[in-house]
N, C-alpha and C positions, 0 to 999 in steps of 0.2 A: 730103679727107684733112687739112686745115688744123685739123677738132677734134682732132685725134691730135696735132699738134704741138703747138697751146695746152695741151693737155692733160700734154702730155709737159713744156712750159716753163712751168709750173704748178709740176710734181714737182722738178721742179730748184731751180728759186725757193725753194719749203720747203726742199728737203734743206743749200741755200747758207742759210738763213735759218739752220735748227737749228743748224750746224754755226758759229752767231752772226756770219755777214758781215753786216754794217752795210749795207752795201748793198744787200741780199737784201730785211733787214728793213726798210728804206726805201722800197725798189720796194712789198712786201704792202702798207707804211703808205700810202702813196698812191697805190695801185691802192683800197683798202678802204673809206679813213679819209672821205671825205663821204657814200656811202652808209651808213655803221655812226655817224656822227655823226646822221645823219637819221634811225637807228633808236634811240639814245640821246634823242636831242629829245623822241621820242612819248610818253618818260614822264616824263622832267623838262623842266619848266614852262621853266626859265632857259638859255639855249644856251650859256652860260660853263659851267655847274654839267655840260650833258649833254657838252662837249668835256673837260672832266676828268674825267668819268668812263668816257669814250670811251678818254682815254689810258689811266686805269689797266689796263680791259679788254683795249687790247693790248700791257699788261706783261705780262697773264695767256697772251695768243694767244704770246707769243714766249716764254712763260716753258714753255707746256705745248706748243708747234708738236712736239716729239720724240713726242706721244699720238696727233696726226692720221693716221689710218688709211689716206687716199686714200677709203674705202668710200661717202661721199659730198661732196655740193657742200662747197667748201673753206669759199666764204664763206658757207654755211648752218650750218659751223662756227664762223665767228668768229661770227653774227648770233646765236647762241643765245649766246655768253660775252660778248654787248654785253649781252643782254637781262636776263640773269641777274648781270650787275652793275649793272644798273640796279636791277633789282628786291633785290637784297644792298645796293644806299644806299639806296632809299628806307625801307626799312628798318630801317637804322641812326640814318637823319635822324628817324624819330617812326614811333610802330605805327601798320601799315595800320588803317583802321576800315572793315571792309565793310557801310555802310548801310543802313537804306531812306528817308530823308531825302530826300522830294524837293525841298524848298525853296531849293537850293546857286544857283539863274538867277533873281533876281528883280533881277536890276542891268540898267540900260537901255545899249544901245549907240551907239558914236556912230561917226558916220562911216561907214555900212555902203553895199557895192556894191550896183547892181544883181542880181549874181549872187554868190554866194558865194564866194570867194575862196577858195586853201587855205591863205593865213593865216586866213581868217572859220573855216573847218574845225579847224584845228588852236588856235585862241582855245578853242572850245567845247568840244572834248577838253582842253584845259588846265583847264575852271570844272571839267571831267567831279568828284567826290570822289576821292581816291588808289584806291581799292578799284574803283571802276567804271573809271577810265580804265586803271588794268591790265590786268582783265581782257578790257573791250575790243580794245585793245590787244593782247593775245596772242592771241583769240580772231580778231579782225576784220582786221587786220593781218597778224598774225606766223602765222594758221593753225593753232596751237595744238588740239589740244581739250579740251572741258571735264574731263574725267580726269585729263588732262598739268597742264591748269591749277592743277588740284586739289591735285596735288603740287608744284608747284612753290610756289603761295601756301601751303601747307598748310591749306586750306580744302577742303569737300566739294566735290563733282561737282555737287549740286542749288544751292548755295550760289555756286559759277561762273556755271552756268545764269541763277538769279537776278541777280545783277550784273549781267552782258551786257544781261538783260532792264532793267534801271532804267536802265544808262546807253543804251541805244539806246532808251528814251523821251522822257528827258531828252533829246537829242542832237535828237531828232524836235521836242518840244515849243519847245525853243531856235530851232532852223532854222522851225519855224512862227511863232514869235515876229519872228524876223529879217524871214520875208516880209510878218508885216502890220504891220511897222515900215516896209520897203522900200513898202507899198503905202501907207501914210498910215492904214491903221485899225484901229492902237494909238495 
């Protein structure tokens, strides 16, 4: 019976939050705000740049909390208006180019683990091109599908497909590069 009451001190939480108590909207902000920063991170490279754009999105969560339905997960609502202002600045910062350039990893790395780290992970989704590490990103991550993607980049459904497909070669080719760096023979 304990989901019925989180669940129930959930709804309350919003309806104190709409109803603009600061401390409602303080509780969602830090209940939310390092998971929804860690999902701001996967697409901008700079962790200053993805916490400002983290805040803005929940000017948006508290600007629009009067739209949320309850009909699902609260914070699969806020992770889509982090994701879609990430994707609204990159954006605005310079046009997507959706590639086929594979040439983006010819830089040598230094310092690398025995095993891959998830900073070594998340370096290599950063070299990913803007147009691959998005789609990536929405597809691999965020569970998206190529459709949804389609719409939301304004790019075709084969055109998703393809991204995903170069940057998880790219990702492959990088990570095999890493191990025969790690092994001595590169």
């Amino acid at each position: 019976m304990r989901v019925i009451n989180l669940h129930q001190e959930e709804k309350e939480l919003i309806a104190m939050a709409v109803e603009n108590n600061r401390h409602a909207q303080h509780k969602i902000y830090s209940l939310f705000a390092p998971k929804m920063l860690s999902v701001c991170r996967q697409y901008l490279k700079d962790v200053h740049l993805a916490e400002d754009v983290m805040i803005t999105a929940f000017m948006k969560v508290f600007t629009n909390l009067k739209t949320f339905e309850h009909k699902g997960s609260f914070e699969g609502w806020i992770r889509r208006i982090m994701v879609n202002e990430c994707i609204s600045h990159i954006r605005v910062q310079k046009p997507v180019k959706f590639t086929e350039d594979e040439s983006y990893f010819e830089e040598r790395f230094n310092d690398i683990e025995s095993q891959l780290s998830v900073d070594d992970i998340q370096f290599l989704i950063d070299k990913l091109p803007d147009g691959y590490r998005m789609v990536f990103n929405l597809y691999a991550i965020e569970g998206y599908k190529h459709q949804e993607i389609g719409k939301m980049l304004g790019i075709s459904e084969g055109t998703s497909k393809s991204q995903l497909s170069h940057a998880r070669k790219m990702l492959q080719d990088q990570i095999n590069k890493l191990k025969n760096y790690q092994n001595g023979t590169e």
